[in-house]
C-alpha positions in Angstrom: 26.3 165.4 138.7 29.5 164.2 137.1 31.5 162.6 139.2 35.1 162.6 138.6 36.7 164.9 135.7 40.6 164.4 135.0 42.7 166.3 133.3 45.0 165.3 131.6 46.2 161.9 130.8 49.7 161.9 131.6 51.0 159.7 134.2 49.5 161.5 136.8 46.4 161.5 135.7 46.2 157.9 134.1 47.1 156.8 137.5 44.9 158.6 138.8 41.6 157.2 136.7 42.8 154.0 137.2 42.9 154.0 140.7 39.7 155.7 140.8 37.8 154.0 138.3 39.5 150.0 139.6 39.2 150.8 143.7 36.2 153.0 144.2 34.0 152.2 141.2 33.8 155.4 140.5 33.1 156.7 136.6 36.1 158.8 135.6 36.1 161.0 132.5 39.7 161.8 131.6 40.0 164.9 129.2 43.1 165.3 127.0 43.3 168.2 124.9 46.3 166.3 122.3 45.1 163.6 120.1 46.4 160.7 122.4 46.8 159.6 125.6 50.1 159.0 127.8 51.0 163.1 128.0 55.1 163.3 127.4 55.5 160.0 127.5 53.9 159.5 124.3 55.7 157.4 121.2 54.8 156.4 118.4 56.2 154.3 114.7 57.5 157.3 112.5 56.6 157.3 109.0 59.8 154.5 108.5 58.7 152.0 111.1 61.1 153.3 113.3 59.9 153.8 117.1 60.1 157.2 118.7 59.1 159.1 121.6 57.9 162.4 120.5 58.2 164.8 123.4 61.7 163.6 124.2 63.9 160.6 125.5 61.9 159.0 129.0 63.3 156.7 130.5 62.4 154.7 134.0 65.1 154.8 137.3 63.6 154.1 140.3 64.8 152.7 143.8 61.4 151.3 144.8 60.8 147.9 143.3 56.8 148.9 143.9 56.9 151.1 141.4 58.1 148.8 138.9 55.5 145.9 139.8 52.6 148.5 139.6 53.7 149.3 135.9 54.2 145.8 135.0 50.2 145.5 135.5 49.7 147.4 132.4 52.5 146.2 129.9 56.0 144.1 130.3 59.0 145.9 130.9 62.6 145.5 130.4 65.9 146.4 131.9 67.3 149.2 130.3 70.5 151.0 131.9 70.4 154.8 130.6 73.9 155.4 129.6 74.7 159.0 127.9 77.8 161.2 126.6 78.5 164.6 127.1 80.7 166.6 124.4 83.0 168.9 126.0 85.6 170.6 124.0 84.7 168.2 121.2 85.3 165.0 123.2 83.0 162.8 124.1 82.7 162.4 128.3 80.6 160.2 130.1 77.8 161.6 131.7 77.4 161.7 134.8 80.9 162.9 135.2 82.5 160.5 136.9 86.5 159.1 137.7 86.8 158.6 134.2 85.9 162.0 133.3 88.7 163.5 135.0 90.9 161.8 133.1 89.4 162.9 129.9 89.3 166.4 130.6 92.8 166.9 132.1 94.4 163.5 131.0 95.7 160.7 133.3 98.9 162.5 134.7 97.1 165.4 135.7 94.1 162.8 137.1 96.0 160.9 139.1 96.3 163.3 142.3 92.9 165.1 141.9 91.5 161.6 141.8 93.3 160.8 145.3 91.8 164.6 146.8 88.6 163.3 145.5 88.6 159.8 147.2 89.8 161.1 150.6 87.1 163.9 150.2 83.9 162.4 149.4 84.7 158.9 151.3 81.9 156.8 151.4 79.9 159.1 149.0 78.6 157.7 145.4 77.8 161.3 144.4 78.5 164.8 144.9 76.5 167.7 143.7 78.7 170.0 141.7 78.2 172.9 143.6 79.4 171.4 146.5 82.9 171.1 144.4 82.9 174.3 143.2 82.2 175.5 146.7 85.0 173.0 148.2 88.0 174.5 150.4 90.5 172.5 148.4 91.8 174.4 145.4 92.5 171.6 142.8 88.6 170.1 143.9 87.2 173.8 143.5 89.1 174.1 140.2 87.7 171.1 138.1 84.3 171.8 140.2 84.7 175.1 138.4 85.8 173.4 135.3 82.3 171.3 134.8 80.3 174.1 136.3 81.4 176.7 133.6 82.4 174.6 130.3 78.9 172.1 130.9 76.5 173.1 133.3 76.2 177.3 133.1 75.9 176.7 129.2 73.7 173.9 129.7 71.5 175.4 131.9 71.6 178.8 130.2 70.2 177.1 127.1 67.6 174.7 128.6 66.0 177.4 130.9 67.1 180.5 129.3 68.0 181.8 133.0 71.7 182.1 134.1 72.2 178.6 137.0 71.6 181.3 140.0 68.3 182.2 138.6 66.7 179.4 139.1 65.9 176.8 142.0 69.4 175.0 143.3 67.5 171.5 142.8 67.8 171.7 138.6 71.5 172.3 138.6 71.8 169.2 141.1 69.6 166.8 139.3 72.7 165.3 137.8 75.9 165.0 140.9 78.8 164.2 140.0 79.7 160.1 140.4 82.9 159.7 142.7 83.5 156.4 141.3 83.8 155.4 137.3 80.0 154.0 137.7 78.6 155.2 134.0 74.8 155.0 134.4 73.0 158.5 134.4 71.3 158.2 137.9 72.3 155.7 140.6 69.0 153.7 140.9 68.6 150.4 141.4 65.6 149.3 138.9 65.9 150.9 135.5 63.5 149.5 132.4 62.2 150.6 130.1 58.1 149.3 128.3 58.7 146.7 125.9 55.8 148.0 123.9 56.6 151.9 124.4 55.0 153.9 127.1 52.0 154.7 124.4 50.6 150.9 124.8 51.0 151.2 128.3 49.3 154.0 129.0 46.5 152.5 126.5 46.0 149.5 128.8 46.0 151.7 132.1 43.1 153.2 131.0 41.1 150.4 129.5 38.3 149.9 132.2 34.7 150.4 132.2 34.2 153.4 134.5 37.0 155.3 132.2 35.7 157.4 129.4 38.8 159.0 127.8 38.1 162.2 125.3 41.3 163.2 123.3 41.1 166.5 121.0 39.7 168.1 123.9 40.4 171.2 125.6 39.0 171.0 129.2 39.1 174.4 129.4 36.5 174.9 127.0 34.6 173.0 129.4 35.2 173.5 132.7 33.4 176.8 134.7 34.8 177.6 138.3 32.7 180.1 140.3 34.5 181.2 143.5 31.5 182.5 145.0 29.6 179.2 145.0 32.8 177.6 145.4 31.5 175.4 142.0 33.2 173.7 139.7 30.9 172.3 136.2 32.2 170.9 133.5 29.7 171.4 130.2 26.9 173.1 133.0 26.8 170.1 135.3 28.4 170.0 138.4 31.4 168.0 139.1 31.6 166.2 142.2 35.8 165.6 141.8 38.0 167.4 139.2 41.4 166.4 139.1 43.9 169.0 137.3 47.4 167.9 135.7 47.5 171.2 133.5 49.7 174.4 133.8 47.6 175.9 136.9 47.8 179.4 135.3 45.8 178.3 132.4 43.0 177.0 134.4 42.6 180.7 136.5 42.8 182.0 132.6 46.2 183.7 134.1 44.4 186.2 136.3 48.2 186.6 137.9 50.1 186.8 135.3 51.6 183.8 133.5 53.9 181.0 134.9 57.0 180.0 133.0 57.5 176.8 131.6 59.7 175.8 129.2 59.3 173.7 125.5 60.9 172.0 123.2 61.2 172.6 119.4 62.1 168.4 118.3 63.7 168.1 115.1 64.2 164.6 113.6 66.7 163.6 111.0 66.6 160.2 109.2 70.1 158.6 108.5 70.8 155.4 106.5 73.3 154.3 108.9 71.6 151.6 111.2 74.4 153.8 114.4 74.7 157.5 114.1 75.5 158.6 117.6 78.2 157.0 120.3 75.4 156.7 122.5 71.6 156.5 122.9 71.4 160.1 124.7 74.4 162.8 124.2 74.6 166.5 126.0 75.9 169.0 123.8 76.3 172.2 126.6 78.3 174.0 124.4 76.7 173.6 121.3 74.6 176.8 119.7 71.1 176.4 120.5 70.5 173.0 121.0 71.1 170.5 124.0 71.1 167.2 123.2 70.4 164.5 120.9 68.3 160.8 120.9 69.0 158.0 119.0 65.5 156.1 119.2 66.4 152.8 118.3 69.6 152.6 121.0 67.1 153.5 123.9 63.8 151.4 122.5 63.1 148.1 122.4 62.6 148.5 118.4 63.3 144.9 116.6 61.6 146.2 113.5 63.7 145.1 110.1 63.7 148.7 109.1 66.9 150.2 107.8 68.3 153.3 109.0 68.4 155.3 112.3 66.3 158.6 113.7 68.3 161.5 115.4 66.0 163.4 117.5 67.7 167.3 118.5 66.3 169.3 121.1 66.5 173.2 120.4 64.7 174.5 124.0 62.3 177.6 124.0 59.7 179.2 126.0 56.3 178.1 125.7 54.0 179.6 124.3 50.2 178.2 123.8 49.6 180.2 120.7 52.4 179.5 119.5 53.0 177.2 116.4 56.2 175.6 117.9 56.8 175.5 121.3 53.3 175.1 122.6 53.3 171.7 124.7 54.6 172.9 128.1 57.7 170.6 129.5 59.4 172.0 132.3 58.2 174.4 135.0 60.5 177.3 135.1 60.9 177.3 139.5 62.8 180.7 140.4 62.0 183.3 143.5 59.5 184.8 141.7 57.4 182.6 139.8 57.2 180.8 143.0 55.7 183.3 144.5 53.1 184.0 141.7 52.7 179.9 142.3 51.2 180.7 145.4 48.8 183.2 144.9 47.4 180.2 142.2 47.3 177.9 144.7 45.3 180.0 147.4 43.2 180.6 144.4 42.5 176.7 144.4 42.1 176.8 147.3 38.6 178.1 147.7 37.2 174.9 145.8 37.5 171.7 148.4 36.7 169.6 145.3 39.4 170.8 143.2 42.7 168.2 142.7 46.0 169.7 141.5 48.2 166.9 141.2 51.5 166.3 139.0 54.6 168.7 137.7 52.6 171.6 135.8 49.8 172.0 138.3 51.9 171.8 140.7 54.8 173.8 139.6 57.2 171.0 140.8 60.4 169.3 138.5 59.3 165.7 139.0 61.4 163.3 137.5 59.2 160.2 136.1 60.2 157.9 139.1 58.5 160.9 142.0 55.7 161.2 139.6 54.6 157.9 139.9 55.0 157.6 143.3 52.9 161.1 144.1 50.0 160.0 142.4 50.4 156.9 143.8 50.2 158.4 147.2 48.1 161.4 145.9 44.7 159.3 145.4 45.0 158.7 149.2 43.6 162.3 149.3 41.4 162.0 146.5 39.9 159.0 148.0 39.1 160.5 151.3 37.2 163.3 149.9 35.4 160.9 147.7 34.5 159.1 150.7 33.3 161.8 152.6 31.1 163.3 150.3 29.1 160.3 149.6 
């Protein structure tokens, strides 16, 4: 019998092994179907030396110190405030909106007693959702509330989910409130780093133990057999005593109930012989046509290479598509009334198999930001490790 099967080696399941493999002594097999480990979190040295993250900008922000020490175990970090820019009307805003935006959007005259409403408002509040000011009793508040809502998050949203904001689950639109104060960094956390040797090497050294046998270039579905009747799962005929699945849960029931939506990117890189290109490390472009943002590597990374020259990364979203030739690495689970529902009948499926593991933001159909991630496997192998313990 195998004994544990992960897939997946993102950081739910690279915690996961770890834990597993360090804790229990148990042998772990960790199946990724890309070429390399560390799922989305993945970078690499482009073709110029210069250091990029290939799925997209990560970044850590976390208000549990515990998270950053576990981390630390598998590579240094540093401190790393996430700063970014919005471009509205062809200026350049900060983002999160704060005080300052105000000012920008309507100038400082027209600030100053919109400022005051917002002070006496939200007293003692860092931040405000923006639907809460659109949905305020005070005019002037619902107006700019209005203002950000129409001219930066509908035509954000519209582009990164291709669903109008009251399609989809309340919780995406929120993800960013608005900062009643002129603090500038993206979230309000108190720990924010960054790996000094990219997420790639950490990941790397996370999964360097004995009982962990890691197979990249693998599909586990190829693999894997589930028969409800027997309530057995096998992976390449033998039975697995554990399987642990990070993957879009649809995939693994071959999409029996129809397929869940989750949303890709389509990454285009352009090289620049300027050492700067971009005001800032990460800027939002919500009204631009068909992209959303842009990354300028070598402002987020620790990158003290002597190359010349800088990377723009722009983000054009789509809708995944595994057969597709761009677009086929699944990002974002697409959370609205109805694929929510389809979620469930998927997870009463699972349910008939008390060895089977769904754990992380495609199997579980959740938006986890990278801080919640951590912390749910963390707390996740608590489960795994009863069952484990049990069966023995």
């Amino acid at each position: 019998m195998t004994d544990v099967v992960i897939v997946g080696s993102g950081f739910s399941g690279s915690i996961l092994a770890r834990k597993l493999a360090e804790e229990l002594d148990r042998p772990v097999t960790v199946v990724e179907k890309r070429a390399h480990v560390g799922g989305n979190m993945y970078d690499e040295t482009d073709e110029r030396g210069i250091l990029i993250q290939r799925y997209g900008p990560h970044f850590l922000n976390t208000d549990k110190y515990f998270i950053i020490e576990f981390l630390e175990q598998y590579g240094a970090l540093f401190p790393h405030t996430t700063k970014l820019l919005s471009c509205i009307d062809g200026k350049y805003v900060r983002l999160p909106f704060n005080f300052l935006t105000v000012q920008q959007l309507l100038g400082a005259k027209a600030a100053e007693p919109l400022l005051a409403k917002l002070r006496a408002a939200f007293a003692g509040r860092d931040r405000v959702p923006i639907l809460e000011l659109v949905d305020h009793a005070d005019r002037d508040i619902s107006a700019y509330g209005t203002l950000l809502f129409e001219k930066a998050y509908r035509t954000y949203t519209s582009k990164m989910w291709g669903l109008q904001p009251e399609q989809i689950d309340k919780y995406v639109v929120e993800r960013v409130p608005m900062a009643m104060s002129y603090d500038e960094r993206y979230l309000n956390k108190d720990f924010q780093y960054l790996p000094v040797q990219g997420f790639t090497k950490l990941f790397e050294t996370m999964l360097d133990h004995p009982n962990i046998t890691v197979q990249t270039n693998t599909d586990a579905l190829e693999h894997l057999s589930l028969d409800a009747g027997s309530r057995r799962i096998s992976y390449d005929g033998e039975p697995v005593e554990c399987l642990i699945y990070t993957g879009a849960i649809d995939e693994l029931f071959g999409r029996k109930y129809g397929a869940l939506p989750y949303r890709s990117l389509d990454i285009r890189y352009q090289y620049d012989a300027q050492d700067s290109v971009l005001p800032s490390e990460i800027v939002s472009y919500p009204q631009a046509d068909g992209y959303t943002r842009q990354t300028e590597y070598r402002k987020l990374m620790a990158d003290d290479s002597a190359v010349r020259g800088s990377v723009v990364a722009t983000e054009y979203p789509l809708t995944y598509d595994p057969a597709a030739a761009v677009g086929n690495t699944p990002y974002y689970p697409v959370v609205t009334e109805e694929s929510s529902a389809r979620y469930q009948r998927y997870l009463e499926e699972a349910g008939q198999y008390d060895n089977l593991f769904l754990c992380g933001r495609l199997a579980e159909f959740k938006y986890y930001n990278m801080d919640i991630c951590i912390e749910h496997a963390l707390e996740y192998y608590k489960n795994v490790k009863r069952f484990l313990e049990r069966s023995t």
